[in-house]
C-alpha positions in Angstrom: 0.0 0.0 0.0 1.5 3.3 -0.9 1.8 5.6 1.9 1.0 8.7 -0.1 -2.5 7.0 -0.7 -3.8 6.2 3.0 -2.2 9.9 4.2 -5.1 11.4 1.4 -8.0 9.0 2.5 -6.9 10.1 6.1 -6.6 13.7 5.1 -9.9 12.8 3.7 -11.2 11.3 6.5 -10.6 14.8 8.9 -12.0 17.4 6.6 -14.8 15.1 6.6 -14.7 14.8 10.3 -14.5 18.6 11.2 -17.4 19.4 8.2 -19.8 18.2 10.3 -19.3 21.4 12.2 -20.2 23.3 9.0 -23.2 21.2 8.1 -24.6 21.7 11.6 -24.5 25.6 11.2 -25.4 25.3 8.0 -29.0 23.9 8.9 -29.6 27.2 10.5 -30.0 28.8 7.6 -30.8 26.4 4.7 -32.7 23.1 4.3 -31.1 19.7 4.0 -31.6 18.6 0.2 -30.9 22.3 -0.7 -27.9 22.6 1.5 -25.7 19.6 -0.5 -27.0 20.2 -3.7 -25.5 23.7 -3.6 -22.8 23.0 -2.0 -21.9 19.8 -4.3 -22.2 22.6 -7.2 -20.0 24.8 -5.8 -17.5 21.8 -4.7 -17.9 21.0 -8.9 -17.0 24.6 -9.9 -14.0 24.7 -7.2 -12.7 22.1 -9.4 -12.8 23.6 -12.7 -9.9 25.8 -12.4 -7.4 22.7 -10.9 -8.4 20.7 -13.9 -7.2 23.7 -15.9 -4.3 23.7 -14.2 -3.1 20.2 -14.3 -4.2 20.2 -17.9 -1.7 23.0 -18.1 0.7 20.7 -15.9 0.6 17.7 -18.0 0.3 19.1 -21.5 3.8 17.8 -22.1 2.8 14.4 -21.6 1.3 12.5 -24.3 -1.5 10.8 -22.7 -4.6 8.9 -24.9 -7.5 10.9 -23.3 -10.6 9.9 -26.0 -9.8 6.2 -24.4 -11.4 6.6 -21.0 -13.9 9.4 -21.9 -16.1 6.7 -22.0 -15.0 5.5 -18.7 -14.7 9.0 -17.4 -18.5 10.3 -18.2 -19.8 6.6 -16.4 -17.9 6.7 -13.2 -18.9 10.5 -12.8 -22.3 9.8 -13.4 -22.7 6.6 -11.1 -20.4 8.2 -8.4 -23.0 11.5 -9.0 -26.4 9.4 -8.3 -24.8 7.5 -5.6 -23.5 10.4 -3.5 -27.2 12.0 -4.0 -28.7 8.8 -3.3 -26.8 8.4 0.2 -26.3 12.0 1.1 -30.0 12.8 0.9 -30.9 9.1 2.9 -28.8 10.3 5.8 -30.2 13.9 5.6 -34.3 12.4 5.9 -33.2 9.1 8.3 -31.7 12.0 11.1 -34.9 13.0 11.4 -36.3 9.9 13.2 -33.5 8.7 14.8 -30.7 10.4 17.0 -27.1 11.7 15.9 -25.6 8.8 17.6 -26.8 6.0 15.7 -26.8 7.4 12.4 -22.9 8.2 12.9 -22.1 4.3 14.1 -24.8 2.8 10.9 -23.0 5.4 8.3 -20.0 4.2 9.5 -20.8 0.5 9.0 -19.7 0.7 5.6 -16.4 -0.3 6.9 -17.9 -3.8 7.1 -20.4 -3.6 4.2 -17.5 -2.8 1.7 -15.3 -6.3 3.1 -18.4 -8.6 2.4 -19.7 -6.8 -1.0 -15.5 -7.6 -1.8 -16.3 -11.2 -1.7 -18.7 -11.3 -4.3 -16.0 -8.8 -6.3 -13.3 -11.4 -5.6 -11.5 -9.1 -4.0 -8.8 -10.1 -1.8 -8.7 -9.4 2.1 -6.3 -10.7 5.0 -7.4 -11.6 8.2 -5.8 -8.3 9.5 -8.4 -6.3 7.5 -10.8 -8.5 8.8 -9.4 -7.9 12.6 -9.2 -4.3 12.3 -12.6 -4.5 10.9 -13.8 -5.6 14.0 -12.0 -3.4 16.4 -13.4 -0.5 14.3 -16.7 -1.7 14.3 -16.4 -1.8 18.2 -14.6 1.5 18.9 -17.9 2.9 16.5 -19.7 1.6 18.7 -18.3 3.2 22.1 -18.1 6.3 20.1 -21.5 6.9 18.6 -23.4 4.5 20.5 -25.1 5.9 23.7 -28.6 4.1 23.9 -30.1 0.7 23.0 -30.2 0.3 20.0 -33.1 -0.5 18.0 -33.9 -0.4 14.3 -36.7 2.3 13.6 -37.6 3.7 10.6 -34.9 6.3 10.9 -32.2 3.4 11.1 -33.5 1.4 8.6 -32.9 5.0 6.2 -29.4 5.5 7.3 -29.0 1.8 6.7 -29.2 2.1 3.0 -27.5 5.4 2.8 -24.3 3.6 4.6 -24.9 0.4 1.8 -25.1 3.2 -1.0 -21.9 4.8 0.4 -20.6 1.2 0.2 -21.4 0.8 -3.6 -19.6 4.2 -3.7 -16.8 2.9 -2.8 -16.6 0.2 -4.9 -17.6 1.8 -7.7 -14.5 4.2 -7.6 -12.4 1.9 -7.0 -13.1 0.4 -10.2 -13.0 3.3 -11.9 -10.2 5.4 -10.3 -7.6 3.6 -12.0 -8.9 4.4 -15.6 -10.1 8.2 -15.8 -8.7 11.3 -14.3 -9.5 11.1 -10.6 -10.3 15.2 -10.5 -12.4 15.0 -13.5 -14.4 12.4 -12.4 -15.1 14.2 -9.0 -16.2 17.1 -10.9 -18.4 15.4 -12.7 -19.9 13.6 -9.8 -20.3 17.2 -8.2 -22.1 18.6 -11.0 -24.4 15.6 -11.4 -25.4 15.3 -7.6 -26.5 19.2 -7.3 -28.1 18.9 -10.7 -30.4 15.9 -9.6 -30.8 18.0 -6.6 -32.6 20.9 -8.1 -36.4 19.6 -8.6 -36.5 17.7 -4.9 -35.1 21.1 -3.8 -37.9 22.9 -5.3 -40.5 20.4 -4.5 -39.8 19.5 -1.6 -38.2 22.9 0.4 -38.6 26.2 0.0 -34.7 27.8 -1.0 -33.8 31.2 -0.8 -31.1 33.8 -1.7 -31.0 35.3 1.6 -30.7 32.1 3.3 -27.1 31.2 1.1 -25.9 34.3 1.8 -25.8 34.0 5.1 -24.8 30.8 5.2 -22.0 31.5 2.9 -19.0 30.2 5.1 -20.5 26.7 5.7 -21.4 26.1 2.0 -18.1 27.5 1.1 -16.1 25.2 3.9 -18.2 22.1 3.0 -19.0 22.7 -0.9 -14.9 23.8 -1.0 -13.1 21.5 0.9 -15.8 18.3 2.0 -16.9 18.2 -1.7 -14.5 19.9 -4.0 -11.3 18.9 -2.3 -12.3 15.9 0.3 -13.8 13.9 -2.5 -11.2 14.2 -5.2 -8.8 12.7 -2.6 -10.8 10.0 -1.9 -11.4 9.2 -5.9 -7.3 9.4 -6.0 -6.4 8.4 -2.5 -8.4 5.1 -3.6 -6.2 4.2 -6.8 -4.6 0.8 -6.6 -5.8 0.5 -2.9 -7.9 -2.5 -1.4 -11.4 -0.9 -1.0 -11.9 -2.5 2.3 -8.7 -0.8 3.9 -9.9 2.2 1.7 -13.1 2.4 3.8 -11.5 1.8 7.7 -9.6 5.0 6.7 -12.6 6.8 5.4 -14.2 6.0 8.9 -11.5 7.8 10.6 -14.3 10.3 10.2 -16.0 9.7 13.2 -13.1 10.2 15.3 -12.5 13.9 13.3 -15.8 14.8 14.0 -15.7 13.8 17.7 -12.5 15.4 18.1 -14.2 18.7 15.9 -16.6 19.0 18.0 -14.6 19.1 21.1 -11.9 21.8 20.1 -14.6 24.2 18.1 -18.3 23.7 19.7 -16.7 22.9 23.3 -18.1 19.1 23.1 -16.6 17.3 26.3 -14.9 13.7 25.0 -16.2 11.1 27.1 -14.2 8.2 29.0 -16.4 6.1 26.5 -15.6 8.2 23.4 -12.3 8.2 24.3 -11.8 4.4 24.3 -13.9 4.3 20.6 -10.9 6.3 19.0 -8.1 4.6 20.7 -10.2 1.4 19.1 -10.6 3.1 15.6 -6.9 4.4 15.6 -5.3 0.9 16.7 -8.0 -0.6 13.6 -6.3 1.4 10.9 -2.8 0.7 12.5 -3.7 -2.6 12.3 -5.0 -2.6 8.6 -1.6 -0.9 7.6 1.1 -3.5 8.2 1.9 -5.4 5.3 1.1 -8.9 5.0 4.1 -11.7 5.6 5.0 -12.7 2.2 5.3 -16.6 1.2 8.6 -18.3 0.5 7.8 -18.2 -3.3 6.6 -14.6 -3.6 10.2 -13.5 -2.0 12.0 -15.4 -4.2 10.3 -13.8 -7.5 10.8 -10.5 -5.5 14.5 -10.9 -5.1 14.5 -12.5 -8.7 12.9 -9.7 -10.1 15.3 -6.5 -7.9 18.5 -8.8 -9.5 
C-alpha cells in the first residue's frame, strides 16, 4: 500500500470529520436537500480551475484521453447518483432517529464494503478482517449511547451507509482508468443537478438564506466536496477498498474530536476508548502482510 494514498483518505477522513461542524450551522440557515446540492455545485465549480491547471501541468505528456472518456463520463455519473442517493438518505433518516446511531450505521460501511469484496473477488487478509472488528467496536463506544433499535430512521441510514458502500466500490473500479479530479467534478455537477427539482418540490430555497450561510457552503461545498472527495477518488487508486473504507471512517473520530476543540463538546471516557479502538484498527489494517517463500523469491529474482 502506498503511503501517499492512506495519508489522502486520512486527510480525507478529517475534513470530513471537522465538516460536520459546518453542516450543523449550516441547517440554520438552509434546508437539508438544498444545503448539498449547492454545495456539491460549488464543490464542482472549485474544481474547474485545478483541472485547468493540471491540464496546463501535463500538457507535455502525451496521454490517450478519448480512451477513457467513455470511462470518465460513467464513473462521474454513477459516483454522482450515488453520492445524491446516500447524502440525501442520511439527511431524511436523522430526522427519526438520533445523531448517535446514524454516525455508528453510516460508518458500518467499513464492514459492508469487506463482504460486497467477496462477491467482487476481492482479496482481504485476516488483518483487514481484525481491524474491521475493532473499528466496528470503537464505532460503537463512540457513537453508541442508547439501546439500539432499528426504527424507521435506522433502517434510512442503513441504505444510505450500503449506498456509500457501492460508492466505494464503484471508484475503485474506476479510479484507475479516468482522471481522478475529472471524475469528482463530474460527480459534483451531477449530484447538485439531480438535486434541483427535490429542492424545489420539496423545500422552499432562498437567496438570503445562502448568503448567510456562505461560510459553511463554502467550507463544506470547497473543501468536504471539491477537495475531500477528489482525494478519496485518487487516495483510492490501486488500494484494497476495504482498507480504503477503515480509513474513510477515521471520520467519526474527526468529527468527535471537531466538535470538542470548536463547539466545546466534552470527549467522554467512553468516546475516548472508541478512538483509541478506531486508531489501533487502521494501524492494524496498515502492516503489510508476511510474504510466502515463493513470492520472496520472484521478488529478489525480479530487484537482480
Amino acid at each position: 500500500m502506498k503511503i501517499k494514498n492512506a495519508f489522502m483518505l486520512i486527510l480525507t477522513a478529517f475534513i470530513w470529520g471537522t465538516a460536520f461542524v459546518a453542516q450543523s450551522m449550516g441547517m440554520d440557515y438552509l434546508e437539508p436537500i438544498t444545503f448539498n446540492g449547492v454545495r456539491s455545485l460549488i464543490g464542482g465549480a472549485a474544481l474547474i480551475p485545478c483541472i485547468w491547471l493540471l491540464g496546463k501541468w501535463k500538457e507535455n505528456q502525451k496521454e490517450d484521453v478519448s480512451a477513457n472518456r467513455k470511462d470518465l463520463v460513467t464513473g462521474g455519473v454513477l459516483c454522482g447518483l450515488l453520492l445524491f442517493g446516500a447524502s440525501s438518505l442520511q439527511q431524511m433518516g436523522i430526522q427519526y432517529t438520533t445523531a448517535g446511531k446514524a454516525g455508528f450505521i453510516t460508518a458500518f460501511y467499513i464492514v459492508i464494503v469487506p463482504v460486497l469484496g467477496i462477491f467482487l473477488k476481492k482479496k482481504t487478509g485476516w488483518k483487514v478482517w481484525m481491524a474491521v472488528v475493532l473499528a466496528v467496536v470503537g464505532l460503537y463506544f463512540l457513537c453508541m449511547t442508547e439501546s439500539f433499535h432499528m426504527s424507521k430512521g435506522d433502517l434510512l441510514i442503513f441504505l444510505c451507509a450500503l449506498i456509500f458502500s457501492v460508492h466505494i466500490l464503484v471508484i475503485d473500479h474506476f479510479a484507475p482508468k479516468v482522471d481522478g479530479v475529472k471524475m469528482a467534478c463530474i460527480q459534483f455537477f451531477v449530484c447538485g443537478i439531480v438535486s434541483l427539482p427535490f429542492m424545489f418540490l420539496l423545500e422552499k430555497p432562498s437567496l438570503g438564506g445562502m448568503l448567510e450561510g456562505w461560510f459553511p457552503l463554502l467550507y463544506a461545498g470547497v473543501l468536504s466536496c471539491g477537495v475531500a472527495y477528489t482525494l478519496q477518488i485518487i487516495g483510492q487508486k490501486n488500494m484494497n477498498p476495504a482498507i480504503a473504507s477503515l480509513l474513510l471512517s477515521l471520520e467519526s473520530c474527526f468529527s468527535v474530536l471537531a466538535g470538542w476543540a470548536v463547539l466545546g463538546e466534552r470527549l467522554s471516557a467512553r468516546e475516548s476508548i472508541g478512538c483509541v479502538l478506531m486508531f489501533a484498527a487502521i494501524i492494524l489494517a496498515q502492516l503489510p502482510e508476511r510474504q510466502k517463500s515463493g513470492e520472496k523469491r520472484q521478488a529478489c529474482e525480479i530487484s537482480s
